[in-house]
MDAnalysis code that builds the backbone (N, CA, C; Angstrom):
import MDAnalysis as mda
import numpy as np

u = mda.Universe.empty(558, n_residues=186, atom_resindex=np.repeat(np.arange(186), 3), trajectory=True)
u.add_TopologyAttr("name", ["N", "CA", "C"] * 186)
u.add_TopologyAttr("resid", np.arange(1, 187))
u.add_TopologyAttr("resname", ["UNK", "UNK", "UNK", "UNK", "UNK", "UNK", "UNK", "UNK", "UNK", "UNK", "UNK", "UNK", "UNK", "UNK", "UNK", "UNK", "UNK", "UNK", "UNK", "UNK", "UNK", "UNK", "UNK", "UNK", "UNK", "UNK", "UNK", "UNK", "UNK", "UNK", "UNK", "UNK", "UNK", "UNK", "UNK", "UNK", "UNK", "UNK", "UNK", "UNK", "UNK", "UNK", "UNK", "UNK", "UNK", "UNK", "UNK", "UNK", "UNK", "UNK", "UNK", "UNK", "UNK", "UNK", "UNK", "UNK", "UNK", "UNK", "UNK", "UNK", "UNK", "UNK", "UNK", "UNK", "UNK", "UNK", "UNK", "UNK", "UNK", "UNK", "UNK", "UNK", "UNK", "UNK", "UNK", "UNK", "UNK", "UNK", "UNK", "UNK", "UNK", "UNK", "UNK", "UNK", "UNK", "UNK", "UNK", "UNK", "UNK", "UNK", "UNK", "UNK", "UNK", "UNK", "UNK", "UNK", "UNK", "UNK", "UNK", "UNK", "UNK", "UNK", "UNK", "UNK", "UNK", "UNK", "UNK", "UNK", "UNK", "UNK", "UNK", "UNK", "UNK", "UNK", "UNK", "UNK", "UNK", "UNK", "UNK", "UNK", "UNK", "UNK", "UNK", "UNK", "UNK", "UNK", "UNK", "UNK", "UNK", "UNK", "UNK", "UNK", "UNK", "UNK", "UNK", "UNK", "UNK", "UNK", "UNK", "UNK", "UNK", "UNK", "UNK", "UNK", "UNK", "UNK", "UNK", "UNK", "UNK", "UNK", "UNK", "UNK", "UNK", "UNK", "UNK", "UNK", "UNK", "UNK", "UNK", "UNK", "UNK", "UNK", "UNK", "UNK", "UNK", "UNK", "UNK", "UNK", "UNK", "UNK", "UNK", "UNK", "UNK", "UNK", "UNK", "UNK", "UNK", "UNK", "UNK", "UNK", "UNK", "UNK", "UNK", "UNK", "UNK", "UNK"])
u.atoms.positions = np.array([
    [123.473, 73.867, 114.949],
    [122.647, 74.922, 115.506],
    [122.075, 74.533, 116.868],
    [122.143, 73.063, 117.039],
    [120.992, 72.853, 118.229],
    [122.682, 72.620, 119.124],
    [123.507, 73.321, 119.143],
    [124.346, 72.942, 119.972],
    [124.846, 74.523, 120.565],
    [124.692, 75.313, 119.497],
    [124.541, 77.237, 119.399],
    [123.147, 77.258, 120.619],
    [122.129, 76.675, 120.635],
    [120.756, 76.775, 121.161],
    [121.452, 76.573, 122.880],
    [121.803, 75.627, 122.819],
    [122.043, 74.930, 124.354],
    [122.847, 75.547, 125.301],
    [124.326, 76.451, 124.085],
    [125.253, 77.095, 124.980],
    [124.546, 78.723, 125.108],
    [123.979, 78.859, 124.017],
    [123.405, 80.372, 124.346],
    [121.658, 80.123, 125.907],
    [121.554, 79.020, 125.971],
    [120.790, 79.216, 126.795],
    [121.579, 79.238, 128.167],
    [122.932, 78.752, 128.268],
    [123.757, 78.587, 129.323],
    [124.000, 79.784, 130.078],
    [124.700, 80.668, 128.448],
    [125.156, 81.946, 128.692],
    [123.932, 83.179, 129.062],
    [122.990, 82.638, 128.966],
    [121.874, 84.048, 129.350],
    [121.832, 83.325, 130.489],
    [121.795, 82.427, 130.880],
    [121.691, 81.581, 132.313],
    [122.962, 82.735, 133.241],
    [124.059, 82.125, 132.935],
    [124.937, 82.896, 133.746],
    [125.176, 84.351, 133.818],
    [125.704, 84.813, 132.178],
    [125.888, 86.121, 132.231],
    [125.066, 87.127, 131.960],
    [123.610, 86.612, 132.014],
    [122.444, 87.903, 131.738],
    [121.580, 87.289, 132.825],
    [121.712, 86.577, 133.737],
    [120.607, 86.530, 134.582],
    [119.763, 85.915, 134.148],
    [119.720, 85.160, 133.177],
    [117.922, 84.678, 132.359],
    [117.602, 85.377, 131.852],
    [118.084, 86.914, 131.421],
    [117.003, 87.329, 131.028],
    [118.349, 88.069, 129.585],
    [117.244, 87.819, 128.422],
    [117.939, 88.151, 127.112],
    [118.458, 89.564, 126.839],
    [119.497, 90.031, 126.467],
    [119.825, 91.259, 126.112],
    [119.021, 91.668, 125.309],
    [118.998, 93.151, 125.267],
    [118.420, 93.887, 124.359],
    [119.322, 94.654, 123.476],
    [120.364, 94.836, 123.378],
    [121.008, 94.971, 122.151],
    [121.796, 94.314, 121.557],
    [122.435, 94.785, 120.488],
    [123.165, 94.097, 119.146],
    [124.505, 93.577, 119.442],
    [125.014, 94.379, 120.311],
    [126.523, 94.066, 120.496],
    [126.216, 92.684, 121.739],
    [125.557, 93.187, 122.834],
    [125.224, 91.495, 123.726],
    [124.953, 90.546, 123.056],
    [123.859, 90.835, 122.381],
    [123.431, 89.587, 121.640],
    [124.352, 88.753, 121.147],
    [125.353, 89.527, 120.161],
    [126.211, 88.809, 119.643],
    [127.302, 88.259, 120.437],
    [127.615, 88.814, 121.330],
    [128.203, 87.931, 122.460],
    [127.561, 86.451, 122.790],
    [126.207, 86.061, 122.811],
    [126.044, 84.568, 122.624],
    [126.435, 83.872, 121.604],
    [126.783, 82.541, 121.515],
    [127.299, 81.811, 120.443],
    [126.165, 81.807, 119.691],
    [126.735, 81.655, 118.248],
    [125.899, 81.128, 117.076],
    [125.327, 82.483, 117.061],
    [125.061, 83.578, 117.201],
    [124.412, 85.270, 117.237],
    [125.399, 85.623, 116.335],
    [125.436, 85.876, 115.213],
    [125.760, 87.333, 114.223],
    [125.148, 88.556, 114.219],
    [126.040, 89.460, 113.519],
    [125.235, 90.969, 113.684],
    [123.468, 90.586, 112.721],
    [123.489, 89.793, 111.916],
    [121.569, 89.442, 111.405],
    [121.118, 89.490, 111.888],
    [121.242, 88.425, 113.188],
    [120.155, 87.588, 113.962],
    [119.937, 88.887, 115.369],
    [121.269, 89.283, 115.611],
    [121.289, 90.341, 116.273],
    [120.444, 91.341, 116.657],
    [121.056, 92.143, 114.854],
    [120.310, 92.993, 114.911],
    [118.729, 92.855, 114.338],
    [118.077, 91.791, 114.197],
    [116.563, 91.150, 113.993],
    [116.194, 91.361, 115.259],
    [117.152, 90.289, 116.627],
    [115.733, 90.095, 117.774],
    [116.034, 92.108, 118.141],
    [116.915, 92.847, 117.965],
    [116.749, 94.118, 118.756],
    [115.752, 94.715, 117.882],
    [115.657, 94.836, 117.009],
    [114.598, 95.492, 116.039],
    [113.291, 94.867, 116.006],
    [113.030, 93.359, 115.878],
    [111.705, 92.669, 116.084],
    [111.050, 92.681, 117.793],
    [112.295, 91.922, 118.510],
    [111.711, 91.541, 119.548],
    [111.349, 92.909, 120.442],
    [112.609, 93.813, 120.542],
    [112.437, 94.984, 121.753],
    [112.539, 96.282, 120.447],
    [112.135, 96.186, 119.612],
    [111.629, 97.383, 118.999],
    [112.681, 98.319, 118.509],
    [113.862, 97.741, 118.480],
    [115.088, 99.116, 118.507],
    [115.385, 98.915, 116.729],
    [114.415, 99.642, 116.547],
    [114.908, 100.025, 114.795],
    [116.221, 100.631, 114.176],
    [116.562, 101.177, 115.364],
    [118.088, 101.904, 115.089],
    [118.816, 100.830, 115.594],
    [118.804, 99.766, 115.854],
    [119.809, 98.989, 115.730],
    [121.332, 98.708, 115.099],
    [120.600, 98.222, 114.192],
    [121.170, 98.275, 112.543],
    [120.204, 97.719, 111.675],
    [120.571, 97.836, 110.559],
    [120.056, 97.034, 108.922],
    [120.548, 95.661, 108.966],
    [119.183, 94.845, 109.053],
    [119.547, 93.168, 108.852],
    [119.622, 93.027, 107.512],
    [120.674, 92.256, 106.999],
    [120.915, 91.990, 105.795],
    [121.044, 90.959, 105.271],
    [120.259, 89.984, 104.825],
    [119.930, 88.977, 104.286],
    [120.387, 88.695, 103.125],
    [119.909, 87.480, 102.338],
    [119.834, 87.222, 101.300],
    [119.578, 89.018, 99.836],
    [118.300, 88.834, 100.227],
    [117.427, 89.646, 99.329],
    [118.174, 91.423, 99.843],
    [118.494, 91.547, 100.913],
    [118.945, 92.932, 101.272],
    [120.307, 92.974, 100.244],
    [120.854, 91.881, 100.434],
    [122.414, 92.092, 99.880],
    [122.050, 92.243, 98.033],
    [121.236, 91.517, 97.820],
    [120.548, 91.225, 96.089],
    [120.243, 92.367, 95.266],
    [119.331, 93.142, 96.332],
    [118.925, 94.458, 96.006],
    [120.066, 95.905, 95.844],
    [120.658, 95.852, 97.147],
    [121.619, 96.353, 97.241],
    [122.355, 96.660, 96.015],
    [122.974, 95.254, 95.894],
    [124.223, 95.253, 94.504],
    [123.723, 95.870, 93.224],
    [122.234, 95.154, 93.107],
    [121.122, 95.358, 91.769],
    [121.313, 96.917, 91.854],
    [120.893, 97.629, 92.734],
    [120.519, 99.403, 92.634],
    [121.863, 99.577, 92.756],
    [122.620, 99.136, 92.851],
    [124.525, 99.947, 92.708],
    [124.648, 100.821, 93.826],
    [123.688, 100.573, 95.240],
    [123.846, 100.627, 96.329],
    [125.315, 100.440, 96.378],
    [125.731, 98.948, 96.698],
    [127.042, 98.554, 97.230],
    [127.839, 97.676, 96.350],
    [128.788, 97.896, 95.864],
    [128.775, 96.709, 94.604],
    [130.657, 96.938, 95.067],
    [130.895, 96.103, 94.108],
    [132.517, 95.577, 94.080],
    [133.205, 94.824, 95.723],
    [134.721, 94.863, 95.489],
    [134.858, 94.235, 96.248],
    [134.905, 94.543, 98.164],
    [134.175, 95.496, 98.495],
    [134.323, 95.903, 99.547],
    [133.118, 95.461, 100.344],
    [131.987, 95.302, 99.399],
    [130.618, 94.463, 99.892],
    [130.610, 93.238, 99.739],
    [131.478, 91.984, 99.848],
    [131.612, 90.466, 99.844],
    [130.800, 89.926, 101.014],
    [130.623, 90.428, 101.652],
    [129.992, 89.980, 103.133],
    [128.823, 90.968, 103.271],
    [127.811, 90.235, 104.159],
    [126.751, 90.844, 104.741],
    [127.218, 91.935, 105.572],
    [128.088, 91.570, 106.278],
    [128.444, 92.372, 107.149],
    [128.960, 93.775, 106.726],
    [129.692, 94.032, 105.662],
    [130.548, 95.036, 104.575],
    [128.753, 95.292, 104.448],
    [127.769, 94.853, 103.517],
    [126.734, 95.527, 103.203],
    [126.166, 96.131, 104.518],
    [125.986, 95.821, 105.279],
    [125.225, 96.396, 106.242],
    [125.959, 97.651, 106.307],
    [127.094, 97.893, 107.140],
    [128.232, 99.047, 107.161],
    [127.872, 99.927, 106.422],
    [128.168, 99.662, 105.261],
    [128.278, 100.815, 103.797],
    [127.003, 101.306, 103.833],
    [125.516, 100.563, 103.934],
    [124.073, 101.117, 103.802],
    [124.194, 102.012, 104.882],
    [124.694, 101.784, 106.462],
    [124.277, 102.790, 107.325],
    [124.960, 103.788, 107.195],
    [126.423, 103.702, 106.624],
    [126.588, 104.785, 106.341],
    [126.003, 106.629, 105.798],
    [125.015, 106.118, 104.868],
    [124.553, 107.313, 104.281],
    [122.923, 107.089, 104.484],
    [122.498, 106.051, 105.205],
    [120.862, 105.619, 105.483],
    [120.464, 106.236, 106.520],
    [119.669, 107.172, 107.122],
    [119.243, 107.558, 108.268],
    [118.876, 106.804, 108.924],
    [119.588, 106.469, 110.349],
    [119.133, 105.247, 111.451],
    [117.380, 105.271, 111.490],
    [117.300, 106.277, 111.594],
    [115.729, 106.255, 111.926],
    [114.850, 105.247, 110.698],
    [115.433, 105.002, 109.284],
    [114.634, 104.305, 108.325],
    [115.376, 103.327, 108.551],
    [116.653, 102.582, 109.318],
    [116.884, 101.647, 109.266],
    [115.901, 100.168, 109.280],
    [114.992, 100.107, 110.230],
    [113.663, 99.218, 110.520],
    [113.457, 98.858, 109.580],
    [112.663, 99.937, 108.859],
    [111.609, 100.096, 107.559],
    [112.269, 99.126, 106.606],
    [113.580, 100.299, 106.281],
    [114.349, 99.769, 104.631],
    [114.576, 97.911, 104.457],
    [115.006, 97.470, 106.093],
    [115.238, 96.114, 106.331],
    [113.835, 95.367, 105.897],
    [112.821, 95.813, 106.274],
    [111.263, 95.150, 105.804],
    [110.829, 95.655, 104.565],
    [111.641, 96.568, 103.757],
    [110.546, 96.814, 102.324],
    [111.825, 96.212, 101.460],
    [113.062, 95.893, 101.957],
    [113.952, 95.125, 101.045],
    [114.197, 93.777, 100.936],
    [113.389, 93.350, 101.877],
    [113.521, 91.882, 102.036],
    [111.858, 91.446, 101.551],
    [111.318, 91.842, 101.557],
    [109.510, 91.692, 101.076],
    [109.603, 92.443, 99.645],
    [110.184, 93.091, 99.321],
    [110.838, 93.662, 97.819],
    [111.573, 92.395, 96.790],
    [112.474, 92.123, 97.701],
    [113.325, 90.953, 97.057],
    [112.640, 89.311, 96.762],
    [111.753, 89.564, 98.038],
    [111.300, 87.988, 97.601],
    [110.179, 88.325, 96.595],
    [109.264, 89.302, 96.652],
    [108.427, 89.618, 95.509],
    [108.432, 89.935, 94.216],
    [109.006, 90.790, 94.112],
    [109.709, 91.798, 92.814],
    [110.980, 90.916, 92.320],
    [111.808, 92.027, 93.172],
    [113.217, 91.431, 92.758],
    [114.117, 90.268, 93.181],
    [113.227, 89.121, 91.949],
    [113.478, 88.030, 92.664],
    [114.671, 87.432, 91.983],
    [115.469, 86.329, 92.854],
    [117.129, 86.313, 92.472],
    [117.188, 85.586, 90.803],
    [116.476, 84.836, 90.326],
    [116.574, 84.377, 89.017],
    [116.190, 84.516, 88.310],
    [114.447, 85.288, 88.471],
    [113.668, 85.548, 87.168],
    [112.885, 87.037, 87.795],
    [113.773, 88.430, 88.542],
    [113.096, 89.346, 88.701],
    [112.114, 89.770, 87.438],
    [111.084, 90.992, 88.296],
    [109.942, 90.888, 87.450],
    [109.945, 92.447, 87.166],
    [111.314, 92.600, 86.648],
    [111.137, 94.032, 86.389],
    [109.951, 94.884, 85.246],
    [109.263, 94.395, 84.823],
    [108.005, 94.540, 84.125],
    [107.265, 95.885, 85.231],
    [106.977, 95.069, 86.777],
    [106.241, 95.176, 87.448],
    [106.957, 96.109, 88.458],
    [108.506, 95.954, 88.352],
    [108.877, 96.927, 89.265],
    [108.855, 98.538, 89.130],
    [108.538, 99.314, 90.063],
    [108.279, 100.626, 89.955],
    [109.471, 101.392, 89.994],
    [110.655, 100.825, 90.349],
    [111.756, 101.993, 90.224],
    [112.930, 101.514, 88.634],
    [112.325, 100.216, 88.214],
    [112.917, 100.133, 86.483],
    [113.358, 100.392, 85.801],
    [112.991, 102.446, 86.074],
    [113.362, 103.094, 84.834],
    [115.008, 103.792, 85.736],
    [114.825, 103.632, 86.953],
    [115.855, 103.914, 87.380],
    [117.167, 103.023, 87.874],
    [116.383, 101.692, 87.875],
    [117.778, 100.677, 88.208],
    [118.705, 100.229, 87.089],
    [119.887, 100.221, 87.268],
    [120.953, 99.818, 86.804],
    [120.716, 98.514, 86.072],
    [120.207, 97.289, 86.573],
    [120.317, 96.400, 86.697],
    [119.105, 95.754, 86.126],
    [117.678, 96.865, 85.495],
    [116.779, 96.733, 85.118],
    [117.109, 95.418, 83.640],
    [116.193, 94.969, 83.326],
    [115.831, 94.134, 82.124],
    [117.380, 93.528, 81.451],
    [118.015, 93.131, 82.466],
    [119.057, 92.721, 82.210],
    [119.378, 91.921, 82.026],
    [118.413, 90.785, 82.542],
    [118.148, 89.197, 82.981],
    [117.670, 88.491, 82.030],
    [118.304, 87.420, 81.131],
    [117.767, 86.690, 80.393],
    [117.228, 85.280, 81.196],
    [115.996, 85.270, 80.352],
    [115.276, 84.603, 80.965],
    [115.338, 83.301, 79.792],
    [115.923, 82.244, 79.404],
    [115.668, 81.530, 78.279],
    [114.521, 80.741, 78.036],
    [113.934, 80.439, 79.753],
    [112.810, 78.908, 79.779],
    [111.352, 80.114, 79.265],
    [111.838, 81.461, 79.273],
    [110.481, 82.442, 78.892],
    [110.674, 83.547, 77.590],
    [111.674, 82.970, 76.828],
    [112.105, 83.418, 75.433],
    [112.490, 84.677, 75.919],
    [113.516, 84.930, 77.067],
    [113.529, 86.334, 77.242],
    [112.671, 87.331, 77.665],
    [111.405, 86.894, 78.228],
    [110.774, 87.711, 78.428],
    [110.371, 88.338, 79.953],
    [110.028, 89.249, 80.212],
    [110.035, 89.178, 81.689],
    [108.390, 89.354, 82.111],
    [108.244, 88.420, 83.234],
    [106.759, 88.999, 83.513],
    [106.236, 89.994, 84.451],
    [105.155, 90.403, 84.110],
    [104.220, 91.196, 85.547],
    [104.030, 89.942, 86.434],
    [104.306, 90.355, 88.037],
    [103.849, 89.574, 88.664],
    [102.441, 88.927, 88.971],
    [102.421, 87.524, 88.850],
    [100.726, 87.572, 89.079],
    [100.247, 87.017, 87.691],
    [101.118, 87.351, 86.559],
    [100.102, 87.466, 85.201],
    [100.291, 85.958, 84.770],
    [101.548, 85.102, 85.131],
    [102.030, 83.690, 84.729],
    [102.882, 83.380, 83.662],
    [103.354, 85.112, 83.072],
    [104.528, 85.148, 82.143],
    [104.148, 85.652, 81.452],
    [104.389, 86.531, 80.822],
    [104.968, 87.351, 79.921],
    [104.672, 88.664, 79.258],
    [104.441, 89.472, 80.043],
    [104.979, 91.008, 79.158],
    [105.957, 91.268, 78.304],
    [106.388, 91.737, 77.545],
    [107.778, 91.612, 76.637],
    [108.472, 92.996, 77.574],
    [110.045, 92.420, 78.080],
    [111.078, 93.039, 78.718],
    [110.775, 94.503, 78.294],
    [110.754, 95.363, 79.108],
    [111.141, 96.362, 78.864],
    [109.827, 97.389, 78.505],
    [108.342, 96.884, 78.867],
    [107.618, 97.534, 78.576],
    [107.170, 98.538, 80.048],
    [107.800, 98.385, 81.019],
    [107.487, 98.305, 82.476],
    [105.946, 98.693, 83.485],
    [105.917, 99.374, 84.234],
    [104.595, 98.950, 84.975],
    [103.941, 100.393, 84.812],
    [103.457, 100.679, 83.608],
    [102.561, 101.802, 83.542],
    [101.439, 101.443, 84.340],
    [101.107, 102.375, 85.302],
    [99.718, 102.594, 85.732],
    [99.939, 101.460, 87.185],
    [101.074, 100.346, 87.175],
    [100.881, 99.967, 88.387],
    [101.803, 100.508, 89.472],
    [101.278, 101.941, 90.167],
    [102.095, 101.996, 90.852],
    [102.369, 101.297, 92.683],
    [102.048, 100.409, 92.381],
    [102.741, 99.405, 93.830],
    [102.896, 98.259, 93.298],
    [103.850, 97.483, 93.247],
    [104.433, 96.174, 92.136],
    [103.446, 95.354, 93.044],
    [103.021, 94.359, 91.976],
    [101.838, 93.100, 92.219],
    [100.902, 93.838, 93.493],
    [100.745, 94.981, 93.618],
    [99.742, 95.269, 94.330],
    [99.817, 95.375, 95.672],
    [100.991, 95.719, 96.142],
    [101.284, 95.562, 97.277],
    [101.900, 96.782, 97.966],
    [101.539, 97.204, 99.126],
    [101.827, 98.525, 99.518],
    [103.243, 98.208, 100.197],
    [104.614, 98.714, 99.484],
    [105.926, 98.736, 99.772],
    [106.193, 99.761, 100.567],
    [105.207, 100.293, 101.454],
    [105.739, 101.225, 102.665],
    [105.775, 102.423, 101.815],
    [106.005, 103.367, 103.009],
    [106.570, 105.244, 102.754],
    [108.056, 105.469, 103.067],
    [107.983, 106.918, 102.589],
    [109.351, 107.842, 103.169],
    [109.877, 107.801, 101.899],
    [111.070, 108.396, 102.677],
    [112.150, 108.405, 101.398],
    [113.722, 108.005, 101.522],
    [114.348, 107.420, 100.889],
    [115.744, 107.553, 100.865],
    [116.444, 108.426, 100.315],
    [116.758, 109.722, 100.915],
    [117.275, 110.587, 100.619],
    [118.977, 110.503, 100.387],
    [119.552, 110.980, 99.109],
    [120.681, 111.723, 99.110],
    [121.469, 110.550, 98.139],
    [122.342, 109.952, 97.966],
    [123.033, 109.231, 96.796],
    [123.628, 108.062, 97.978],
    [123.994, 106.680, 97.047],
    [124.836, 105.784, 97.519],
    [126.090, 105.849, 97.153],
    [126.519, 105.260, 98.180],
    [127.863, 105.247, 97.719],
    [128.648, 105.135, 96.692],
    [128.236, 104.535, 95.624],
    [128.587, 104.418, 94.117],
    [128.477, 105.465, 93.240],
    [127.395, 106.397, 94.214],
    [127.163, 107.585, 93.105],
    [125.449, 107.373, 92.461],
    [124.977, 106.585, 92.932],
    [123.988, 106.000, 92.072],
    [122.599, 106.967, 93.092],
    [122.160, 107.653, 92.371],
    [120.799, 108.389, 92.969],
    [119.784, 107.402, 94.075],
    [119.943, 107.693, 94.485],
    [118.593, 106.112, 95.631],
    [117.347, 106.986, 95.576],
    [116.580, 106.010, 95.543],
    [115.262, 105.799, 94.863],
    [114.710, 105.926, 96.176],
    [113.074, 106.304, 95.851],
    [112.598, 106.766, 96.806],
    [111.531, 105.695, 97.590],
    [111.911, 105.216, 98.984],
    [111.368, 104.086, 99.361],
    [109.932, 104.236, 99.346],
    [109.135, 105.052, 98.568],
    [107.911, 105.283, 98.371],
    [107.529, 104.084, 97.441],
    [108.213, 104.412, 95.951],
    [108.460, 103.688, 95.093],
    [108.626, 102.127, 95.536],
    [108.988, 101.921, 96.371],
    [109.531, 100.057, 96.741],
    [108.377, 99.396, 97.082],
])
């Protein structure tokens, strides 16, 4: 990476003047730049939410979990990103990238999600699916230190562990067919 650092400082040296691009496709023209990192500094640094959807770890997790993007055409970040903008309104692109990645590390977390606590439960695919053995199967509310019994889910909490998962909505179906949930809910 510290060798990606040295030539991309070369290349804004020569072919941008010093001074950093502002979109996705330049960016990635520096070494070591993927469409992530890309489309992060255009959306973080210069504000361009319509960029694209950064897709991480937890974006791709969620994704598959809600039957967003699943089988073999989403193997790559890159395939997930694609397929989400497809039917995602650019304009929530920003948002969805920050309530799915602060979703994923909270909630839906990769080994012991806390679907107890999650608010869209009754609608994910992928709900209470997860055996948990070191917690006899059980899944917890976040926060509580273990254990609600699976499957009782989050009456009365509507923002998981208390946390305001943003507005709007994701309107209209994913690609799988699978109803998308309303980023109110997240």
């Amino acid at each position: 990476k510290a060798r990606y650092v040295k030539e991309a400082a070369e290349q804004l040296h020569v072919q941008f003047q010093g001074v950093v691009p502002r979109s996705a496709s330049e960016l990635q023209r520096l070494p070591g730049v993927g469409p992530k990192i890309a489309h992060l500094v255009a959306s973080v640094a210069f504000g361009d939410e319509r960029s694209g959807i950064v897709v991480d770890t937890h974006v791709r997790r969620l994704s598959e979990r809600l039957g967003w993007t699943t089988g073999r055409a989403c193997t790559t970040a890159e395939a997930t990103r694609v397929r989400l903008e497809r039917w995602l309104p650019p304009d929530l692109w920003g948002e969805t990238t920050l309530l799915l990645v602060g979703f994923g590390q909270e909630v839906c977390t990769p080994r012991r999600p806390h679907c107890g606590a999650c608010p869209v439960s009754a609608t994910c695919p992928s709900a209470f699916t997860w055996d948990d053995h070191a917690n006899g199967g059980k899944q917890d509310q976040i926060g509580d230190g273990g254990g609600s019994a699976g499957g009782e889910g989050a009456a009365g909490n509507d923002r998981a562990g208390g946390k305001d998962w943003g507005r709007g909505s994701l309107l209209g179906h994913g690609d799988c067919g699978v109803a998308v949930v309303d980023v109110e809910d997240l």
